[in-house]
C-alpha positions in Angstrom: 26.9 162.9 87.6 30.2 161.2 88.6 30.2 157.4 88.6 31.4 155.8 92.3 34.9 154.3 92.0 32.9 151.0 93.5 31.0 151.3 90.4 34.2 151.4 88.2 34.4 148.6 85.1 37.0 146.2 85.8 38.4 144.2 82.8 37.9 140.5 81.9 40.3 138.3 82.7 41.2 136.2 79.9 40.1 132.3 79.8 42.3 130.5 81.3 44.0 127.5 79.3 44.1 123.9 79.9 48.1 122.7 80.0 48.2 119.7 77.5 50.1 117.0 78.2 53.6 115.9 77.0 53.3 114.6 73.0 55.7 112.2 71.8 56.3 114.6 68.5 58.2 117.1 71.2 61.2 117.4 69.5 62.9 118.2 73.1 61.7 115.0 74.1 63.0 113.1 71.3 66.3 114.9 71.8 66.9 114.3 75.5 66.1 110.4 75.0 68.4 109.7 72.1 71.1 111.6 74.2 70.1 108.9 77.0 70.6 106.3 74.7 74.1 107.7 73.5 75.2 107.8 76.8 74.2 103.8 77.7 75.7 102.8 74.4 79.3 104.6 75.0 79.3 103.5 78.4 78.5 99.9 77.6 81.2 100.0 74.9 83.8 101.3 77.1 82.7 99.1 79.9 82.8 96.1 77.5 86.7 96.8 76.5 87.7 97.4 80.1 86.5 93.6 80.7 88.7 92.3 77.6 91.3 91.6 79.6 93.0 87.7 80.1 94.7 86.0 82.8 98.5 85.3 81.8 101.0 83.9 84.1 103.6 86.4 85.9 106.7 85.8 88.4 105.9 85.5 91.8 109.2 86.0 92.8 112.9 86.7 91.3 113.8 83.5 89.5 117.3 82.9 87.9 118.1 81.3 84.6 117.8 77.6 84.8 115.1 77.2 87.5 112.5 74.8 86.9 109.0 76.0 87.4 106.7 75.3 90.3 103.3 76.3 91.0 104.4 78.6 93.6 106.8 80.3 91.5 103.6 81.6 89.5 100.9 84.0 89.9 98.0 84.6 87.7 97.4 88.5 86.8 94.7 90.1 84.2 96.3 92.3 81.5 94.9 93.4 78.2 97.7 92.9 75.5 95.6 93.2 72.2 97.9 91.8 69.7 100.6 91.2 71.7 98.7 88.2 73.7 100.3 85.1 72.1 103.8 85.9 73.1 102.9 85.4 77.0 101.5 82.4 78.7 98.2 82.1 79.3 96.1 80.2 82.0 96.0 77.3 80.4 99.5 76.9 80.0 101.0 73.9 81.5 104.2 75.2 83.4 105.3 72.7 85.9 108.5 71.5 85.5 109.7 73.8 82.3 112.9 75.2 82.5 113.5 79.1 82.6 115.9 80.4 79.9 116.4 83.4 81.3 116.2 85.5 84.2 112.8 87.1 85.3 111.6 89.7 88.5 108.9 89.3 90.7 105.8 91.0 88.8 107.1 90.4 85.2 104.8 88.6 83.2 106.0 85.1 81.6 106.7 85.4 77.8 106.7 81.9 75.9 110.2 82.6 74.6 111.5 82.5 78.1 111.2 78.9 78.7 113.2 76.2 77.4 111.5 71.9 77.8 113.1 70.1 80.6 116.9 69.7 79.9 119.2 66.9 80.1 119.8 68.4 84.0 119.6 66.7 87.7 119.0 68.1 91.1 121.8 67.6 93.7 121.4 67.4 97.3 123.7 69.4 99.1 124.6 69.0 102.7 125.5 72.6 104.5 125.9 73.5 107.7 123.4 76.0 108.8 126.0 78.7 109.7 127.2 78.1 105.7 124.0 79.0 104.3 122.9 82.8 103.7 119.7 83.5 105.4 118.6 85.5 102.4 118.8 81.9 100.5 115.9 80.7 98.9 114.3 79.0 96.0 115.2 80.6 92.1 118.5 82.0 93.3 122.3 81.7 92.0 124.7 80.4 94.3 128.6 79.7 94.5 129.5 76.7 96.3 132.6 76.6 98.2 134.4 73.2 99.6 137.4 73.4 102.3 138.9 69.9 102.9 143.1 68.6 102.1 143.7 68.8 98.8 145.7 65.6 99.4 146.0 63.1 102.7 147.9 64.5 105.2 147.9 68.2 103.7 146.3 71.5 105.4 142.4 72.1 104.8 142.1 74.0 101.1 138.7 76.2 100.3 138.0 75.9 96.9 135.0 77.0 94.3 133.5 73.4 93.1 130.4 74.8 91.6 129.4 78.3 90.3 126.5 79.8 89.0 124.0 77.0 90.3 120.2 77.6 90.1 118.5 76.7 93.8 115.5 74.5 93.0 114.6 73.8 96.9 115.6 74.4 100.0 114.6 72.7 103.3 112.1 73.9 105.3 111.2 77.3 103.2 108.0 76.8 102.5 107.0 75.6 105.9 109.1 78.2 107.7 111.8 76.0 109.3 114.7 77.6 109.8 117.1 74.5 110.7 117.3 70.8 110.6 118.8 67.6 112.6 121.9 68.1 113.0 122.8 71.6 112.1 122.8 71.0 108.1 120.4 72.6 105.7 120.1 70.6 102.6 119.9 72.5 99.5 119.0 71.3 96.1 121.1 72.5 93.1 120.4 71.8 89.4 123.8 70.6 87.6 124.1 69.3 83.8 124.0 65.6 84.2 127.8 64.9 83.1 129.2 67.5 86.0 126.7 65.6 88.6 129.5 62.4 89.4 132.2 64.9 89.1 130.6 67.3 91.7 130.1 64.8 94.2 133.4 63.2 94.2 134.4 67.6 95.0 132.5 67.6 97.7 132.8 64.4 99.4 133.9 64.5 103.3 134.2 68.3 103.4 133.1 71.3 104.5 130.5 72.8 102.4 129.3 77.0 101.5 127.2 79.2 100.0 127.4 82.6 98.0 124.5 84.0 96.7 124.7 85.8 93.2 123.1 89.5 93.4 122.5 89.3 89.8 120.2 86.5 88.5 122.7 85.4 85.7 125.8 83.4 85.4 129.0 86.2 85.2 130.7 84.9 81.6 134.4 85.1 83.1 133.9 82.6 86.0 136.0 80.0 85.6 136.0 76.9 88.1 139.6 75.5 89.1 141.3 72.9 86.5 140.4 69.8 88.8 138.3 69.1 91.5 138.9 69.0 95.2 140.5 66.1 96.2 142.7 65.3 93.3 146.8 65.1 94.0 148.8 68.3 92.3 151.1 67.2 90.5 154.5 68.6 91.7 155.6 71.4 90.0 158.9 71.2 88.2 161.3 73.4 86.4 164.2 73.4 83.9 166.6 74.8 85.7 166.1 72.7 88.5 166.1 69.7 85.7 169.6 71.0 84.7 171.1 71.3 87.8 170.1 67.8 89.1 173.4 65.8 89.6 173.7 63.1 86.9 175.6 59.9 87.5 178.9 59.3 84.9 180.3 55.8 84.5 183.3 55.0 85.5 186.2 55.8 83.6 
């Protein structure tokens, strides 16, 4: 008798099984969090190295040889310099008023060896008329001063070079932005070794003063200012021949 295909015998399915949760022996699981704890400690290490940086003291703008320091002169930067930190200045350092012994650019950080104490130096007001001065001039500059007046009373007007290679400590008006004052004259303030001071005025007394700014940030080595300042006689020049040929008086024979 054939058995309906209703009647067939299906299979058992098996049991079905209960998912267990996570165990903390799951060597996966032990794997993936010491990988997560890797990556926070070589990300806090790096992190923490990127922070050891300092705040040292760098040029805010092009300064020349010989200009004393101002707080405006200055900007604070962060660097990291590892071993090489002691040979800059740091934050702390007390700048104002140190002298520069050489030349630095805008953006170059300070290094101690660069400045000298305050010298035995003076700062000299100069009176110049405003069409005299450049309009590039400013503060931490070289300049070439230039007087025209008689070289003796009576004689034509002379230009002569009665100060070279000066560092500009100030000059009026360029912080505030004024361009001009009373009168037409810009003072500017010059830094001279104390002994040339007397013998700089004397040049420049009663004339006509001007400027020349130095492209380069350092006194040239062959400048040599004239034997003596403007103002003082020349001596008249005289030769042999003419010596020789001057009539001499015989006595009477």
């Amino acid at each position: 008798m054939a058995v309906p295909a209703s009647a067939a015998i299906v299979p058992a399915s098996p049991p079905p099984r209960r998912l267990r949760g996570p165990s903390w022996l799951d060597l996966r699981l032990i794997a993936g969090i010491l990988l997560v704890l890797g990556s926070v400690v070589v990300g806090a290490r790096v992190i923490g190295a990127a922070d050891e940086s300092v705040n040292v003291w760098a040029a805010a703008r092009d300064l020349a040889a010989g200009t004393a320091l101002r707080e405006q002169d200055l900007q604070l930067v962060p660097v990291r310099l590892f071993d090489a930190g002691p040979a800059y200045l740091a934050a702390e350092a007390e700048l104002d008023g140190r002298v520069l012994d050489r030349p630095v650019r805008a953006g170059e950080l300070l290094p101690a060896s660069a400045l000298l104490e305050p010298a035995d130096r003076v700062s000299v007001a100069l009176p110049v008329p405003e069409s005299a001065v450049p309009f590039a001039l400013s503060r931490g500059q070289l300049v070439d001063v230039y007087a025209t007046g008689p070289e003796r009373q009576g004689g034509p007007d002379v230009t002569r070079l009665v100060l070279a290679a000066a560092p500009v400590q100030a000059v009026d008006g360029e912080d505030s932005g004024v361009l001009s004052s009373a009168g037409g004259q810009r003072q500017i303030v010059v830094s001279v070794p104390s002994g040339e001071a007397g013998e700089l005025l004397a040049a420049i007394a009663g004339r006509d003063l001007a400027l020349a700014i130095l492209d380069a940030l350092v006194a040239p080595e062959d400048r040599v200012l004239p034997t003596g300042p403007v103002g003082t006689p020349a001596a008249p020049e005289t030769s042999p021949q003419s010596d020789a040929a001057a009539p001499t008086s015989a006595p009477p024979t």
